[in-house]
C-alpha positions, -999 to +999 in steps of 0.1 A: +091-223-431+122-204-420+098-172-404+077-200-383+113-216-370+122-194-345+131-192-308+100-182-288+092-173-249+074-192-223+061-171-193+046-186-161+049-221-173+026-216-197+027-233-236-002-227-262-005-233-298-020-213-323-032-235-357-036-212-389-037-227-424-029-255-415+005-246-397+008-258-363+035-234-343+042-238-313+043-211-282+064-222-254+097-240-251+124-232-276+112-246-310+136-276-316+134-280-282+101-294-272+068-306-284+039-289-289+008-293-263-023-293-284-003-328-298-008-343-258+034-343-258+035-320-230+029-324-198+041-303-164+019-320-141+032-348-116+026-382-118+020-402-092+055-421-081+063-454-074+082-460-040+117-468-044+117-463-079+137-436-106+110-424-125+130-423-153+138-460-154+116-472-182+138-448-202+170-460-189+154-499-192+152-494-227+187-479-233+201-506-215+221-486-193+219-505-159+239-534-175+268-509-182+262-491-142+272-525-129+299-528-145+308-497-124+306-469-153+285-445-139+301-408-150+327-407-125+354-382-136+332-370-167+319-335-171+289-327-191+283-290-207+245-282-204+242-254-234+205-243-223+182-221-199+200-226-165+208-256-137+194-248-100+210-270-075+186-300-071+180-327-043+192-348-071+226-332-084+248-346-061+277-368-064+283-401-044+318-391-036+333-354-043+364-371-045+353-387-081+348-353-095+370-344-123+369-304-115+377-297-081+364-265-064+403-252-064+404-260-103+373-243-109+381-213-090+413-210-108+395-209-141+372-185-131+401-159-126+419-171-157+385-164-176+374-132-156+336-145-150+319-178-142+310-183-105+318-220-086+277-237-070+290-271-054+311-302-067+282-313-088+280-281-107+315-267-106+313-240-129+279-216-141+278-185-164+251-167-182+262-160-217+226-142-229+232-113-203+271-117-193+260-123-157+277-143-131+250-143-111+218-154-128+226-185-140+201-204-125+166-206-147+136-190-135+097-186-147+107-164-174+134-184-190+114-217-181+132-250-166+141-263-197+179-267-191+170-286-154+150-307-170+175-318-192+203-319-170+188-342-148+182-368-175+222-365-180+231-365-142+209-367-117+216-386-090+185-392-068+179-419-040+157-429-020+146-415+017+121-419+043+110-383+038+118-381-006+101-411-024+102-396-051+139-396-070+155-393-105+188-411-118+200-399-149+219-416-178+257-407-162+248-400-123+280-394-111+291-366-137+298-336-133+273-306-152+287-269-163+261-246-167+262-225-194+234-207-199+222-193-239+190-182-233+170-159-210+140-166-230+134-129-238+142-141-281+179-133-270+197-164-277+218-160-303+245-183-321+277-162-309+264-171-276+259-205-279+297-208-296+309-189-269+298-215-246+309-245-268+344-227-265+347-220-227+331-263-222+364-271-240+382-249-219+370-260-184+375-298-191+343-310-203+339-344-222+307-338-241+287-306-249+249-315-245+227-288-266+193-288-271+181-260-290+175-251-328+169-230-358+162-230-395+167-258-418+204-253-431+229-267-447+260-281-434+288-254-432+318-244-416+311-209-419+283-209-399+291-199-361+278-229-344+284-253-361+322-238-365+321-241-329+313-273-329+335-290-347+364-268-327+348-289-301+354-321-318+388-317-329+395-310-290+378-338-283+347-333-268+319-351-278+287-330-290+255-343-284+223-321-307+187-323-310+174-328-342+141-309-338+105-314-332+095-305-372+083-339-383+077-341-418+081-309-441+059-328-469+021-314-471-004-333-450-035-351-466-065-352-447-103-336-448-092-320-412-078-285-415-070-285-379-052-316-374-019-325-362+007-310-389+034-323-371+021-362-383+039-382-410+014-385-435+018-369-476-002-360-501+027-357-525+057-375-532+088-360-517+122-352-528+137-342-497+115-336-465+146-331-440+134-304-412+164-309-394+176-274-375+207-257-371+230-266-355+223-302-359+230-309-395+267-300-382+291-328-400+306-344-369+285-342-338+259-367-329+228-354-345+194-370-319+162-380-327+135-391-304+117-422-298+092-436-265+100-455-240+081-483-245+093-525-257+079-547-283+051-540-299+048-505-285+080-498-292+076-466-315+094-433-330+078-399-319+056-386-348+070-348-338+109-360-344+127-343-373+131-362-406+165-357-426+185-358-442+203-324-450+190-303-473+226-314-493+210-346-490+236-357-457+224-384-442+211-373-407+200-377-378+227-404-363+208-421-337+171-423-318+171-423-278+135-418-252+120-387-258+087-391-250+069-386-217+106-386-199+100-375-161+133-352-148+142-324-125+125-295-122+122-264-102+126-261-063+132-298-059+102-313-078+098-333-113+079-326-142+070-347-176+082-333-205+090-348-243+112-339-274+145-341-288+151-319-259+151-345-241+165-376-262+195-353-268+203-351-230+201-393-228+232-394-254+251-366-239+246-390-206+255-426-229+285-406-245+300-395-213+300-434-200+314-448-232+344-423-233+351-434-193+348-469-209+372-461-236+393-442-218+400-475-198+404-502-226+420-473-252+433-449-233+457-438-263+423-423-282+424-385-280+413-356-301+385-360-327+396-399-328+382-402-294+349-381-309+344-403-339+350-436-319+326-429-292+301-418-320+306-450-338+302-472-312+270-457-303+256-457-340+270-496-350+255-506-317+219-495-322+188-510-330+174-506-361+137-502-355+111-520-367+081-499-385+048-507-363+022-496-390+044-516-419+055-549-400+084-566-416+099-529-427+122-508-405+116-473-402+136-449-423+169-438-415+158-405-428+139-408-397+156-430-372+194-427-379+214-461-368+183-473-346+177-472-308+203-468-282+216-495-265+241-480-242+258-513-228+263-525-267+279-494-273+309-491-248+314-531-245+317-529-289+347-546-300+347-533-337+337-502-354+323-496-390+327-469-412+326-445-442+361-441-449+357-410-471+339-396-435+348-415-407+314-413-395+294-446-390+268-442-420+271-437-456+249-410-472+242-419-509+231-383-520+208-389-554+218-419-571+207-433-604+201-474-614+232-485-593+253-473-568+284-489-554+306-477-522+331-494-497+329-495-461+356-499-437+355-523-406+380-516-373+386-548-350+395-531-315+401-559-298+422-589-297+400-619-312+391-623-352+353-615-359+334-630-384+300-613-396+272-626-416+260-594-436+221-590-436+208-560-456+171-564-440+158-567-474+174-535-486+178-515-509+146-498-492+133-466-507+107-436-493+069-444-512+036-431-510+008-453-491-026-448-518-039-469-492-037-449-457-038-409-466-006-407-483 
């Protein structure tokens, strides 16, 4: 498994697959980053747009994030750190008002000397560096390193509007944030981890309030000896939020079915598992806020994505945290224009966005939270506000947190929470049971944040639920 999860080039927009065995790897975007194409998860080509319409709103419907916009939280003041392939200026990366920005063009350019490298684009994108080739200059993605990294910031920040001449428009989660570019990967196989910490490590340093990474490797275990995931938790303890992808692995068990060339990256087992966690590194890291992905669809189509990593930790920590849209998510692109795209790559970037406007929320009605408090706050109202989702092929069971985390996001829910609960051995706003035998007891801890008593009714869904094999439907 490890020699097939590895960082691989796309050239000319281009994204095969190649099926041997029964292995399905992927050739394009950064594994961990994106889906694979022969699944029908990929798309570059351009949809027709709706006039006077984001056409990333069904994504942003679902998250319930215009509710929290109204309110007037929108990302002012709030930098995000794009840990990817590159931002080009866009139509779309603009803020309302410079004056809202937390980085001015003086602070930034008094950085850059501090730091000896880094060069200054415009208010919306105050600071840009290439960490795969130490270049000040190309920053920006091109065809060999692929849009990637625009793609996801615009999901984050964009900040599009309508026009006589431009119909066509994208408004991301936190539009009026700010986006550091800090650029990992040329695409060449040259992004490495020291990189990527090196990155995490200069966001902290130029004022950012969340890192957003989207990129992966291996199937690890949590440790703070690795160099990312080191890094990240430097980040936390400075307090800055990290937002990771979990990975587009699906299921790790063996696949039943009379078709060697189907879809590997399905849910279905022919054995029953102990642990089939395919989460990547560095999202198994303790702390951060570890992303799976899910559509953008209500109700009854309301659905996870069958490519999204499975946890927990091969240590049996319970991961991922929390599911966000992933799937057929329309962003910025290259010289102005949009493109489709789907993966954790892209439900990572929507909760890098959510964070950013719950810390301006909490940095309102708790302004005293700093450090890794402010961190594990922000992370735990995001987790004890989502949805747990409902299983569509079992109705009346919710899908597994091995697979789902907390639930959907609901973004409003989140920074509007009055009380937080917890694992007070952890802090973090689940409980992983690890292997347990006939019974199993453990305590939670509840946090009222406001000034009013709340009284809860405790509903455990019809828990304990467990992970079992369907005779029935393939396994």
């Amino acid at each position: 498994m490890n020699d097939l999860v590895k960082r691989l080039c796309i050239k000319k927009g281009f994204i095969g697959v190649f099926v041997s065995a029964g292995i399905l790897l992927t050739l394009g975007l950064l594994i961990g980053f994106s889906s694979p194409v022969g699944a029908g998860r990929v798309s570059i080509d351009l949809p027709v747009y709706a006039k006077g319409r984001n056409e990333n709103q069904a994504a942003i419907d679902k998250g319930n994030v215009p509710k929290l916009w109204q309110s007037g939280n929108r990302g002012q003041g709030m930098v995000v750190a794009v840990i990817d392939t590159g931002i080009q200026p866009h139509k779309d990366f603009r803020l309302t008002s410079p004056g809202t920005a937390k980085i001015s063009k003086a602070d930034a350019q008094r950085m850059i000397a501090q730091k000896g490298y880094g060069r200054y684009v415009n208010s919306k994108i105050p600071f840009a560096y290439n960490y795969a080739s130490n270049s000040n200059q190309a920053t920006e993605p091109d065809d060999v390193s692929g849009f990637h990294g625009q793609h996801v910031a615009g999901i984050i920040a964009a900040n599009g509007r309508y026009t006589k001449k431009q119909h066509e428009y994208v408004v991301g989660v936190a539009p009026e944030a700010q986006l550091l570019d800090l650029r990992v990967s040329d695409m060449i196989d040259d992004e490495n981890k020291n990189d990527v910490a090196r990155a995490i490590h200069d966001a902290v340093d130029l004022g950012a309030n969340v890192i957003s990474i989207s990129l992966g490797i291996s199937l690890p275990n949590q440790s703070f000896t690795d160099e990312e995931q080191a890094a990240v938790q430097y980040a936390i303890n400075h307090g800055v939020f990290v937002s990771l992808a979990g990975g587009n692995y699906g299921n790790s068990a063996s696949i039943f079915t009379s078709n060697p060339l189907a879809n590997t990256n399905g849910i279905n087992t022919a054995y029953q598992e102990a642990n089939s966690g395919t989460l990547a590194d560095p999202a198994v890291s303790a702390n951060s806020m570890t992303v799976a992905a899910e559509n953008s669809l209500k109700g009854s189509q309301n659905e996870m994505a069958s490519f999204s990593s499975w946890g927990p930790t091969p240590d049996y920590t319970l991961k991922p945290d929390i599911s966000a849209p992933g799937m057929g998510i329309t962003s910025t692109w290259q010289n102005n224009t949009y493109a489709m795209l789907e993966g954790t790559s892209m439900a990572t970037p929507f909760v890098s966005g959510a964070a950013a406007l719950v810390i301006q929320k909490l940095k309102q009605s708790q302004p005293d939270l700093s450090g890794s408090q402010l961190v594990s706050q922000t992370k735990n109202m995001l987790m004890n506000s989502a949805t747990p989702m409902k299983d569509v092929n079992y109705p009346g069971n919710i899908v597994s947190p091995r697979r789902q985390g907390a639930g959907q996001i609901n973004v409003t829910a989140a920074a509007n929470l009055k009380a937080t609960v917890q694992d007070p051995a952890t802090g973090i706003g689940s409980v992983s049971l690890g292997q347990i035998g006939g019974s199993h007891s453990f305590k939670v801890e509840l946090s009222n944040h406001g000034s009013v008593p709340i009284n809860y009714d405790v509903d455990n869904d019809g828990g304990p639920m467990t992970q079992i094999r369907d005779q029935k439907k393939d396994g």
